[in-house]
N, C-alpha and C positions, 0 to 999 in steps of 0.2 A: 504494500500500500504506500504510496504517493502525497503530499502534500507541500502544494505550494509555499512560497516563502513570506508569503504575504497573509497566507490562512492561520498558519501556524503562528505566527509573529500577533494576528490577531485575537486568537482564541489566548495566548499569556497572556496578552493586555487587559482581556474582560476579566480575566481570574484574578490578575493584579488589585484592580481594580474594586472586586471585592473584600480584597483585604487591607482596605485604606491607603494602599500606596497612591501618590500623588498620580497625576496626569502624565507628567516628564519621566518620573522614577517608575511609572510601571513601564512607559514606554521605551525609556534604556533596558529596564532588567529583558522586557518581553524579545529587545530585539539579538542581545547576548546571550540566553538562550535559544533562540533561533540560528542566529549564526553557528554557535556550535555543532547542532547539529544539523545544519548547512555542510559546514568543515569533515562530515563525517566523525564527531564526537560524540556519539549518541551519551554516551556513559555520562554526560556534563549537559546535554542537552533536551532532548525530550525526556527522557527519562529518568532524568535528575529533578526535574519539575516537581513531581508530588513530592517531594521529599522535601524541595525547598516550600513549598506551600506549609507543609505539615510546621516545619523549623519555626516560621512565624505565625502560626497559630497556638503553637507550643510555648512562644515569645520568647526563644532563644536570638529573633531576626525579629528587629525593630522598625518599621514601615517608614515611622517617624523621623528617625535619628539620625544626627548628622556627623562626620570624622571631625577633629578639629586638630588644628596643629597646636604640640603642649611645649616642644624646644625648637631653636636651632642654634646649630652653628656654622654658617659660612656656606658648603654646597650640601651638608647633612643635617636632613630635619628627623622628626619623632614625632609621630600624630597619635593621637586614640581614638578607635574607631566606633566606639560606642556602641557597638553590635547593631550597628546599621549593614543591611544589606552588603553582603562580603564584596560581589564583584561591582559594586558601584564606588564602594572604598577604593577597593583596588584601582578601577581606572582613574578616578583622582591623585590618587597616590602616583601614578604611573605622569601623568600630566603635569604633574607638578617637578618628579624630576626628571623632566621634559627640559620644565622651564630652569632648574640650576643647571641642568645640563649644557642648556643654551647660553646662558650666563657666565656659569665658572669652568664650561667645558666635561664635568661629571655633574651629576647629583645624584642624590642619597635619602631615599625616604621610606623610616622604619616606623611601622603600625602596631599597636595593639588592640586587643579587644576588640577583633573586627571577626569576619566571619566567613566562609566557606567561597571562596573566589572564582569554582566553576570551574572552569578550562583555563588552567595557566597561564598557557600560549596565546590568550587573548592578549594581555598584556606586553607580550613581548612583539605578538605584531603590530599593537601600536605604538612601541619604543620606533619601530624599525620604520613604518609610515612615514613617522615622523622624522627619519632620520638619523636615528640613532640606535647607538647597539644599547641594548638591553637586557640587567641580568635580574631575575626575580625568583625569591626562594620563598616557602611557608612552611611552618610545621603543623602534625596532624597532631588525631588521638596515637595512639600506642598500637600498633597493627604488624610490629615487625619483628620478632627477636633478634640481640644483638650474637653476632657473629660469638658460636659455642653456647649461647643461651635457648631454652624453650619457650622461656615465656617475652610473650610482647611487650617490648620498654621502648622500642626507636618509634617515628614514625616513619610512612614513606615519604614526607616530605619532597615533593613535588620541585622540580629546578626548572627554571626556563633562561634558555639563552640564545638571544634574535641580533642577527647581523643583517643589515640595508642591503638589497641587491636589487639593480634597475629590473633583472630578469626575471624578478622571483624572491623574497628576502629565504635565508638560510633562518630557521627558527626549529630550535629544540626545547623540546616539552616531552620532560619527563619523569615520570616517579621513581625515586632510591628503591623500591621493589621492583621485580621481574615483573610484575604483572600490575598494576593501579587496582585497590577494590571493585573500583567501577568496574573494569575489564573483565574482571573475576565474575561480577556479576551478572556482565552482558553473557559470557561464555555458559554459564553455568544457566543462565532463562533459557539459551539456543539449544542446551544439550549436548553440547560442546565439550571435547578437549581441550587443551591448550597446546599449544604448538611446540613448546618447550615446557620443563619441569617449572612451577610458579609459586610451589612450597612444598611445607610437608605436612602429612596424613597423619594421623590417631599413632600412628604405630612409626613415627618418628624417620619415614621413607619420603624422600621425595616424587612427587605424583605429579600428573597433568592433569587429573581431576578439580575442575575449579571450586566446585562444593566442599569437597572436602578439604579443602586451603582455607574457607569462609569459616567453615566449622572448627579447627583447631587455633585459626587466625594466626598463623606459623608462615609469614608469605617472606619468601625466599629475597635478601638482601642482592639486587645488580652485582658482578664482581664478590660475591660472596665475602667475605671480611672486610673488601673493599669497599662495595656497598654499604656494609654495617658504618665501617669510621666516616663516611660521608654524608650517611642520616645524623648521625652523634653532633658533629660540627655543623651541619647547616644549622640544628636544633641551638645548638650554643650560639651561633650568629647571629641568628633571626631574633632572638630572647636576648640575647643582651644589648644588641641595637635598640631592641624597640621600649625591652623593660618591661615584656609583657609576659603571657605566660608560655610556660615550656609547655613539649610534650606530657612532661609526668604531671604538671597543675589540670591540664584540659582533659589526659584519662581517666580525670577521677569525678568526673560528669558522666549523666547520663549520654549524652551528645557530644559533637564534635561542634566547638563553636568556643569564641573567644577565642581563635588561635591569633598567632603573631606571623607579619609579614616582613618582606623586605624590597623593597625597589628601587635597582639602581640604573643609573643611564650613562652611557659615554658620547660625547658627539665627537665624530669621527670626523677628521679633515675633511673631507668631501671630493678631493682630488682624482685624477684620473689614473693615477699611479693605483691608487687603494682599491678601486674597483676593479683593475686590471689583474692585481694580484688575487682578489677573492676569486675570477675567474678560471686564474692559473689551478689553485686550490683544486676548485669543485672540478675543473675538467683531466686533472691529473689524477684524481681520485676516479674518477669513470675510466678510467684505461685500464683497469685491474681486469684481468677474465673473469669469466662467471659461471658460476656454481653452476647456475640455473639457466641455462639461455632464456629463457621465459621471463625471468625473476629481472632486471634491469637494478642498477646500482641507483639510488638517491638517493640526495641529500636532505637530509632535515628540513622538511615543509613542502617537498614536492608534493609527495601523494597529497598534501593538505592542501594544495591550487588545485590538484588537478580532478581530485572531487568534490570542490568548491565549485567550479565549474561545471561539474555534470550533474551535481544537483540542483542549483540554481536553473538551469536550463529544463532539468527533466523531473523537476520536482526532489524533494527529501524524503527519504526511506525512513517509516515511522513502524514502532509497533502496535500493531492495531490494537490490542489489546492494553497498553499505555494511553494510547493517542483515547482513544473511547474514557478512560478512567478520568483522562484532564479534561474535558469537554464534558465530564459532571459534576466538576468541580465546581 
């Protein structure tokens, strides 16, 4: 099943709308959720929806409330996000070290008490839009155990990192797990495998079963120890930047909410040398042979144009049984 980008954009607005968000604020949130899953991010997009409805009906997600900046210094500020709508914080955040970016050449702006931001990679494509590289990290609840550990203390903490390219911007988004919840949880509705192992089962073995990852909640660290000390340290970054709360303060809620963010920007010369070298980059990297003749090498954000593209033209792939659930909403 099929729906345009304009249906779907519409039906989050009316729901918005019912839960007292403004006019403007539903019309952002309705359209960032759309795009995601425009982008092919369903896991952040349609079906991330009820969950964030649920969130501020639950009043962990404040309709009302607005980020306010509480320090600065120079090109690094510190806001508190009041548990206003995560990804409208976020994109503020992002816009703003926009502008010290523009200013002092970087900027630097660390959140707390904000909330759930969606699809990472929003953020970093509009660093890159704008002109600028963009790096943005957040910590979760507790969902990962640390490298030799069983029980969940890291999170997967989520990294995004967006470089400008006239062709295409280069943008990586991705979670310190092998696999994001969300994923786990698309695979696991489809009755799916996972492509690779993404944790481990009851019995301490690594599995491609996605249920069974959800149920001991053991999801397998990227780089295995390496991934472990990369969740650890964003979680330390993000928290002492912002001064808000860790991973271990936000697991000891029912919810995932109140986490800490981070947003940073570089503006890059702009020059013809710098574009010519990121080309060098991405096309010395495609000369490698291939596994797969089928399978094509690309770079972080391709497949995201290029089913940006073929949704917007042929409609977005929804599940009907989702899609039916938000349209009772």
């Amino acid at each position: 099943m099929k729906i345009s980008y304009d249906t779907m954009q519409a039906e989050f607005k009316r729901v918005l709308l019912t839960l007292n968000f403004t006019d403007e604020k539903a019309d952002k949130i309705a359209h960032i959720f759309t795009q995601n899953s425009r982008d092919g991010i369903y896991t952040h997009g349609l079906n991330r929806f009820p969950v964030f409805v649920k969130y501020v009906k639950e009043g962990y997600v404040k309709p009302d409330a607005e980020p306010q900046p509480e320090d600065a210094m120079g090109a690094i500020e510190r806001w508190n996000g009041n548990y206003a709508p995560g990804m409208l914080n976020a994109g503020q955040c992002m816009d703003r070290a926009i502008e010290l970016a523009n200013e002092h050449g970087i900027g630097c702006v660390a959140i707390r008490d904000t909330n759930h931001w969606m699809r990472g990679g929003t953020y970093g494509w509009q660093a890159a839009d704008a002109g600028c590289i963009g790096i943005c990290f957040t910590n979760t609840i507790a969902n990962v155990p640390p490298w030799g550990g069983v029980d969940p203390r890291l999170g997967n903490n989520p990294l995004v990192i967006a470089v400008p390219r006239e062709g295409g911007h280069v943008v990586l988004d991705m979670a310190v797990s092998q696999y994001s919840f969300g994923k786990l949880q698309q695979y696991n509705a489809a009755g799916e495998e996972l492509p690779f192992p993404g944790g481990y089962d009851k019995e301490g073995k690594l599995t491609t079963k996605a249920g069974d990852i959800m149920e001991t909640w053991r999801l397998l660290p990227i780089g295995f120890w390496k991934g472990s000390g990369l969740s650890l340290m964003l979680d330390l970054l993000v928290t002492v930047l912002s001064q808000g709360r860790s991973t271990a303060e936000i697991s000891k809620g029912k919810a995932e909410y109140g986490v800490s963010q981070v947003f940073i920007c570089i503006k890059p010369s702009g020059n013809e040398q710098a574009a010519q070298l990121i080309e060098q980059i991405i096309e010395y990297t495609k000369t490698s042979g291939l596994e797969n003749p089928d399978n094509g090498i690309r770079y972080p954000g391709e497949s995201t144009l290029r089913t940006r593209h073929k949704n917007q033209e042929e409609g977005i792939p929804v599940d009907e049984e989702i899609w039916e659930k938000v349209k009772e909403l």
